[in-house]
C-alpha positions in Angstrom: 14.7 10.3 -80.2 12.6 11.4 -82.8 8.6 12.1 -83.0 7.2 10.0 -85.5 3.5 10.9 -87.2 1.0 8.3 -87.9 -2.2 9.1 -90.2 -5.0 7.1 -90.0 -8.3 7.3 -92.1 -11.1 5.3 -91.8 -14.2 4.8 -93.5 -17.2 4.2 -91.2 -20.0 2.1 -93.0 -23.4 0.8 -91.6 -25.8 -1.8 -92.7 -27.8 -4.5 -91.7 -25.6 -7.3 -92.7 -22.8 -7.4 -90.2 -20.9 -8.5 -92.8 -21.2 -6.5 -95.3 -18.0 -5.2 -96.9 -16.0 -6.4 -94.1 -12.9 -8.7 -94.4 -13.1 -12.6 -93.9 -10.2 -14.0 -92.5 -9.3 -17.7 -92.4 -6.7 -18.0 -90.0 -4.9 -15.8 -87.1 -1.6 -15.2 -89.4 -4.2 -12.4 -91.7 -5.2 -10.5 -88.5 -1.8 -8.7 -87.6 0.1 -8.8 -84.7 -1.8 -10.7 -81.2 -5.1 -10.9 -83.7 -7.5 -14.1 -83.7 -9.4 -15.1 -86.5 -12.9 -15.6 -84.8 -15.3 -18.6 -86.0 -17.3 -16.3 -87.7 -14.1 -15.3 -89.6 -13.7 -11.8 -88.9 -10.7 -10.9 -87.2 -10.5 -9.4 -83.4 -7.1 -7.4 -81.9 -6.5 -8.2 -77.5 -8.9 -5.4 -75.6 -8.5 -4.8 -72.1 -12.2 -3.5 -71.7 -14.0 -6.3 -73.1 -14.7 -9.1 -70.7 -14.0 -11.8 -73.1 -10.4 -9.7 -73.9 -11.0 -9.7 -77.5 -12.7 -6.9 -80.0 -13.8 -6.9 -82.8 -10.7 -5.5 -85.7 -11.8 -1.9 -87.5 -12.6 -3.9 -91.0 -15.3 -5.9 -89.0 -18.4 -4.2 -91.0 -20.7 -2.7 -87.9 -18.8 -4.8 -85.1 -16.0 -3.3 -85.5 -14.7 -2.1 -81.8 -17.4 -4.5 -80.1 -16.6 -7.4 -78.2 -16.5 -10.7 -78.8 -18.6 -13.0 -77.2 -17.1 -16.2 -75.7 -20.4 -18.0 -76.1 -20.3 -20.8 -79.0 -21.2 -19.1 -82.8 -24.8 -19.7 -82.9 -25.5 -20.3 -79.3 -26.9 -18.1 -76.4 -26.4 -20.7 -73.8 -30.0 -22.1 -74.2 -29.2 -24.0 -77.2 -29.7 -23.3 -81.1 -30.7 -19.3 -82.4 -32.5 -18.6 -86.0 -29.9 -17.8 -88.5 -31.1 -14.4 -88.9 -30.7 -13.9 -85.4 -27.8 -11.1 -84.2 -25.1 -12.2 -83.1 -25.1 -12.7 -79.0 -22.4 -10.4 -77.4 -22.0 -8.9 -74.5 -23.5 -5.3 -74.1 -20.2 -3.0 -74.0 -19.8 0.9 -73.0 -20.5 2.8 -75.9 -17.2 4.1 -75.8 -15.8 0.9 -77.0 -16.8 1.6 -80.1 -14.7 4.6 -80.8 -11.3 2.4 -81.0 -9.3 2.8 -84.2 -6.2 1.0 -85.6 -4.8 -2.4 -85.1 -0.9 -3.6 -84.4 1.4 -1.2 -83.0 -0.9 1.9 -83.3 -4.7 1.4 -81.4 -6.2 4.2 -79.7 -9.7 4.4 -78.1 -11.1 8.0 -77.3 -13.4 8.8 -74.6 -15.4 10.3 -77.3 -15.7 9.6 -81.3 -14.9 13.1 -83.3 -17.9 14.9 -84.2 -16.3 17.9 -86.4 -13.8 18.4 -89.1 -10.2 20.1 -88.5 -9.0 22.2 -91.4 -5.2 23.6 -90.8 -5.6 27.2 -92.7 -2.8 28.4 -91.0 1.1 27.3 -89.9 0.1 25.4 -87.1 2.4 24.0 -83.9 1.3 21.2 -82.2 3.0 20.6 -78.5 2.5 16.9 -77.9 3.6 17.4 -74.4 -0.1 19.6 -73.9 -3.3 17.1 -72.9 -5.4 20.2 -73.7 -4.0 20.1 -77.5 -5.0 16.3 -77.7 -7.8 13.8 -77.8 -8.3 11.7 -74.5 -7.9 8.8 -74.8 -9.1 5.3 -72.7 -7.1 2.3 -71.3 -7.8 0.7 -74.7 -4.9 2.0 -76.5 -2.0 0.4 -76.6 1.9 0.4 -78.2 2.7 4.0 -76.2 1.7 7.0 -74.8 0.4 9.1 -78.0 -1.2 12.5 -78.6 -3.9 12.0 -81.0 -5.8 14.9 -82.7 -9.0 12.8 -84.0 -11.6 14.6 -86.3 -14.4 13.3 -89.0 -12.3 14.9 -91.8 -8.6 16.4 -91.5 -7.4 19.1 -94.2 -3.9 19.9 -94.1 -3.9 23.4 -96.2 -0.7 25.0 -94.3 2.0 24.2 -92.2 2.0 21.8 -89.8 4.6 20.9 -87.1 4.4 19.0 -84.0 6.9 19.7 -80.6 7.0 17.4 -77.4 7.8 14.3 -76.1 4.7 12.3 -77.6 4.5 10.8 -81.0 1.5 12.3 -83.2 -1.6 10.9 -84.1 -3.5 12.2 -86.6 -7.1 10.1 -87.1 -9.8 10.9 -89.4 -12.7 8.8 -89.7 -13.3 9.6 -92.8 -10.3 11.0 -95.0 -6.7 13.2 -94.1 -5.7 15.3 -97.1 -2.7 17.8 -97.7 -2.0 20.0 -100.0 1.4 19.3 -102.4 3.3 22.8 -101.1 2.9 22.2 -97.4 5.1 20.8 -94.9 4.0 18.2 -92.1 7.2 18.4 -89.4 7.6 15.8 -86.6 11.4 16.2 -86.9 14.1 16.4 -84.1 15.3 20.1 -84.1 18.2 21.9 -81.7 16.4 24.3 -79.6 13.6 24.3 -81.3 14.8 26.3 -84.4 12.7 23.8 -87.4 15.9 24.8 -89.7 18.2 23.7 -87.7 17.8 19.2 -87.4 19.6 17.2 -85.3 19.0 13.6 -84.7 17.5 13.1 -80.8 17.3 16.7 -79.8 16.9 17.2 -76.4 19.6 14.4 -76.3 22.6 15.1 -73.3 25.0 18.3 -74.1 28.4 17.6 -73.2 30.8 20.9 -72.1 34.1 18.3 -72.4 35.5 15.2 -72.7 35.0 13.6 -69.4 30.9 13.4 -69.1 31.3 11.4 -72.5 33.3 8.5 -70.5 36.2 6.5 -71.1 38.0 7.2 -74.4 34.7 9.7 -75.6 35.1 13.5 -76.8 32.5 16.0 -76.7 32.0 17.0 -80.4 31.9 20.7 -81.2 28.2 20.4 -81.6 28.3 19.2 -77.5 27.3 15.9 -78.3 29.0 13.0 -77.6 31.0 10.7 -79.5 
C-alpha cells in the first residue's frame, strides 16, 4: 500500500472574545464526521481525554482543543452567570490544547512546535523512526501517523518520506514549497525513487504456485 501525505496549516488567533473569527454552526451535519454542534454553536470533534468526550473543533476561536463542559450554557450548577462571564469548563491538561485537524486526520502532540523547519536540502524521511517524528498522545485518531509538526514548514529541496507510516506534515502557521521541488510519498521497488510500483514491499512470487489456484507469478514477481 502506498504512504499518503497530509499537510495541515493552521492559523492560531487569540482574543478576548471567544468567539471572535470562529465558525458558528447550526446543526451537527456542518461539523464533519462524529462532530456536534454545541449550544453555543461552535462545533466539537469525540476526545478521549476530555471527561465530557467532546472538544472543542480547531475553528473554535481560543477554545479550540478545550473541552466541552456538560453543564447547561450559562449555568455553573448554582444557577444563572453574568453574560460576560467565561464560559464554565472543565480545567484540562495543557496538552489538550495542542490537537490539530478534524475527520479522518486528528493528532494531539505531547508538545505544541516551538520552531520552524526549513528543508534546504534533499531530505529522507523514514516514517518507520519515532526519533524522526512528533509524539503524539491518545488523542489522535484515524491511524497510526508520523507527524513532523513545526510553527512554519519551508519546503526549498527535496523531500521524500520511506516506512510504513503515513506522513504528516503540520504547521501552525503556514507549509510552503517551492515550484521545482519534489514532495515523494510514493511506493518504490527496493527503494530505488525511479523505479514505482504500486504496494511495494507487497509479496514476491518465485512461480506460479504461491499465487494460488489458476494465478502466475508475473515477470515483475508479483502476482496476478
Amino acid at each position: 500500500m502506498g504512504k499518503w501525505l497530509a499537510l495541515a496549516g493552521v492559523a492560531l488567533t487569540f482574543g478576548c472574545n471567544y468567539g471572535a473569527g470562529a465558525f458558528r454552526c447550526t446543526d451537527d451535519n456542518q461539523c464533519g464526521a462524529g462532530g456536534t454542534c454545541e449550544l453555543d454553536n461552535l462545533c466539537s470533534s469525540p476526545s478521549s481525554i476530555c471527561p465530557s468526550g467532546r472538544a472543542y473543533s480547531d475553528l473554535s476561536g481560543v477554545l479550540s482543543g478545550q473541552c466541552v463542559s456538560d453543564l447547561p450554557l450559562g449555568t455553573d450548577g448554582g444557577g444563572e452567570v453574568p453574560i460576560d462571564a467565561s464560559i464554565d469548563t472543565p480545567e484540562i491538561p495543557p496538552d489538550a490544547t495542542a490537537c490539530f485537524g478534524t475527520g479522518i486526520v486528528r493528532v494531539c502532540l505531547v508538545e505544541p512546535p516551538t520552531q520552524p523547519l526549513t528543508i534546504s536540502d534533499a531530505t529522507i524521511i523514514d516514517t518507520s523512526n519515532p526519533a524522526m517524528c512528533a509524539a503524539l498522545l491518545p488523542g489522535s485518531t484515524g491511524g497510526d501517523y508520523c507527524v513532523v509538526a513545526a510553527t512554519t514548514i519551508a519546503i526549498n529541496n527535496d523531500l521524500r518520506a520511506t516506512g510504513s507510516r503515513p506522513l504528516v506534515l503540520l504547521a501552525t502557521d503556514s507549509i510552503t514549497s517551492t515550484a521545482n521541488n519534489i514532495i515523494d510519498v510514493g511506493s518504490h521497488r527496493d527503494g530505488d525513487p525511479n523505479t514505482p510500483e504500486t504496494g511495494a514491499g507487497a509479496f514476491r512470487c518465485t512461480d506460479d504456485n504461491q499465487c494460488g489456484a489458476g494465478g502466475t507469478c508475473e515477470l515483475d514477481n508479483l502476482c496476478s
